[in-house]
Residue frames relative to the residue before (quaternion, step in Angstrom):
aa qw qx qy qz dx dy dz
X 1.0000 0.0000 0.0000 0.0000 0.00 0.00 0.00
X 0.6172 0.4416 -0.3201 0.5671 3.67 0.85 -0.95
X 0.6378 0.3434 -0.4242 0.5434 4.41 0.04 -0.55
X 0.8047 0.3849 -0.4110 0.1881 3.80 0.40 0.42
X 0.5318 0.5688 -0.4049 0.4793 2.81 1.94 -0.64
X 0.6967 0.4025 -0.4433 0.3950 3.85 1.19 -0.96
X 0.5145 0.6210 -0.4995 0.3164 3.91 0.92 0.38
X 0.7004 0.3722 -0.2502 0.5553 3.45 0.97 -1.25
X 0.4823 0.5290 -0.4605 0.5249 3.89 0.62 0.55
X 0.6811 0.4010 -0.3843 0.4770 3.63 0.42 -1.04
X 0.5359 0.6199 -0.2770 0.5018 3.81 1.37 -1.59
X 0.8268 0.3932 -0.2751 0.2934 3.55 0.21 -0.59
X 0.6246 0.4067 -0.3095 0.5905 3.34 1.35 -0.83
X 0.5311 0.5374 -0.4793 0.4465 4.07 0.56 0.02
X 0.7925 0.2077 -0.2220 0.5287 3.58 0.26 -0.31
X 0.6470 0.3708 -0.5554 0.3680 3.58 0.59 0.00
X 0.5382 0.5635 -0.4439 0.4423 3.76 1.48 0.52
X 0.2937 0.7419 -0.4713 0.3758 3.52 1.09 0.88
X 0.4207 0.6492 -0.6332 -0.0228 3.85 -1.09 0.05
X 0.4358 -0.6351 0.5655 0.2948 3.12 -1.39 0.10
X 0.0780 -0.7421 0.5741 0.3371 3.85 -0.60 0.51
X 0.7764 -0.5212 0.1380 0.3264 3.61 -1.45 -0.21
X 0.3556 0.6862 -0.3495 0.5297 3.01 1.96 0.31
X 0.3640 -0.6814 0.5334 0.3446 3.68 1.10 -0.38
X 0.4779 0.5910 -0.5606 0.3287 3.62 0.38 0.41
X 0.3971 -0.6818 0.5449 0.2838 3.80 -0.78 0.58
X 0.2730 -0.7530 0.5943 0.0724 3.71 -1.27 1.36
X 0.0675 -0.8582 0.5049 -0.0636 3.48 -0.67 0.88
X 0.0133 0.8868 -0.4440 0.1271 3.18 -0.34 1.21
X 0.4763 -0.7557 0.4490 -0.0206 3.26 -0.23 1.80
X 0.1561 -0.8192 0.5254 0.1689 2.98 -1.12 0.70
X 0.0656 -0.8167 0.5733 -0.0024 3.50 -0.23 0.97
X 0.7733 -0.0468 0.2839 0.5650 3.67 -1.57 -1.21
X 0.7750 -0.0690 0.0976 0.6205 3.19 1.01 -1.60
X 0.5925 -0.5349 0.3958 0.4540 3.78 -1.09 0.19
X 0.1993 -0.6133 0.7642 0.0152 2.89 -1.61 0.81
X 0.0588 0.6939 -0.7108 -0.0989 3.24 -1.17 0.60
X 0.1632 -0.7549 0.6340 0.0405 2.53 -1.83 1.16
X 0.3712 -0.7466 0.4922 0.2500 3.89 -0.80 0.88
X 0.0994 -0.7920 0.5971 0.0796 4.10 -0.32 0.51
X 0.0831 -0.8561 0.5084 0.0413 3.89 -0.36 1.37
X 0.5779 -0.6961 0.4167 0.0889 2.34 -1.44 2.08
X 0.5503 -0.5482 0.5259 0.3465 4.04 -1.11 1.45
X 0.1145 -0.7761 0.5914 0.1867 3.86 -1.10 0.63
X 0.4023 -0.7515 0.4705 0.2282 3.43 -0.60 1.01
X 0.0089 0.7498 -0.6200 -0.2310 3.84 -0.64 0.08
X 0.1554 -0.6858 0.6649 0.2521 3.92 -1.37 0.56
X 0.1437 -0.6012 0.7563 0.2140 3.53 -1.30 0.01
X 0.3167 -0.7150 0.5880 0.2069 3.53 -1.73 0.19
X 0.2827 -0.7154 0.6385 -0.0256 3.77 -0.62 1.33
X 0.1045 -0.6004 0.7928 0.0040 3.07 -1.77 1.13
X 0.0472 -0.7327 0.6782 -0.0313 2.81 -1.62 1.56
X 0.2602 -0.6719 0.6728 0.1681 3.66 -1.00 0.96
X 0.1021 0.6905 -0.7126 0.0714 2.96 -1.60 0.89
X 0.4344 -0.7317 0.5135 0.1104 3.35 -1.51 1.34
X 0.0341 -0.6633 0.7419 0.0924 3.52 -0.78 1.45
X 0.7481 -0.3160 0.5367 0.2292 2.41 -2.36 0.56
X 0.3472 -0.6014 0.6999 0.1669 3.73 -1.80 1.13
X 0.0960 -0.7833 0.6137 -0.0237 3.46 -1.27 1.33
X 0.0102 -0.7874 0.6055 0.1153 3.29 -0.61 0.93
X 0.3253 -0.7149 0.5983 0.1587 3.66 -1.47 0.55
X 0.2841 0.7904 -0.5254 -0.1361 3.23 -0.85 0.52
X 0.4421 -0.5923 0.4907 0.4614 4.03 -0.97 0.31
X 0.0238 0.5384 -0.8406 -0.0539 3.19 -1.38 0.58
X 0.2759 -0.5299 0.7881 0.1480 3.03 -2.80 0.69
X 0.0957 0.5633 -0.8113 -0.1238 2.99 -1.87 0.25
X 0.5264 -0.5933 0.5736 0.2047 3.04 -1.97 0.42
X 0.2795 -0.7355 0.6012 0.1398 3.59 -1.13 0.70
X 0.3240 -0.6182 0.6860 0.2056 3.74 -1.29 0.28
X 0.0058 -0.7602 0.6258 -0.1744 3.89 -0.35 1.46
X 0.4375 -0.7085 0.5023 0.2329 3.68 -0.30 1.44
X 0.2747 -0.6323 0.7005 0.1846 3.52 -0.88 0.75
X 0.1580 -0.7651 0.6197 -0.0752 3.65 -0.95 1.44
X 0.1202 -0.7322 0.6696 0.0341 3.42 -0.95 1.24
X 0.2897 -0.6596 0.6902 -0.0679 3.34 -1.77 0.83
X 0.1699 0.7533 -0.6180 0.1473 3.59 -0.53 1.59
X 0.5822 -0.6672 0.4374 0.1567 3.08 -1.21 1.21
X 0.2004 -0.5957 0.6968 0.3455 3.97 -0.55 0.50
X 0.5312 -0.5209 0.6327 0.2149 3.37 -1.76 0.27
């Protein structure tokens, strides 16, 4: 019980040395004798935008009827 509380202490002051400056790089700051900061640069990502043409297929709907033959059923009662 005591090697965890002194784990999630060590766990806690490590990230609450975290900032971000406005460059978006991440600041990190170590505890030592004495602080050291250290700056860790962030990978920049670049998008570009791309037009692609592509060829669909022409669909045509149409309604069609047809006629069905449907047995004409009678029901008679016995008495």
């Amino acid at each position: 019980m005591k090697n965890a509380l002194v784990v999630l202490a060590l766990a806690a002051g490590m990230l609450a040395g975290c900032k971000k400056n406005s460059d978006g790089d991440v600041v990190v700051q170590t505890p030592r004798v004495t602080t050291q900061t250290d700056t860790v640069k962030m990978p920049v990502v670049e998008t570009s935008k791309d037009t692609i043409t592509t060829v669909t297929p022409k669909l045509e709907v149409k309604k069609d009827t047809n006629t069905m033959v449907v047995p004409k059923v009678t029901v008679h009662k016995k008495p």
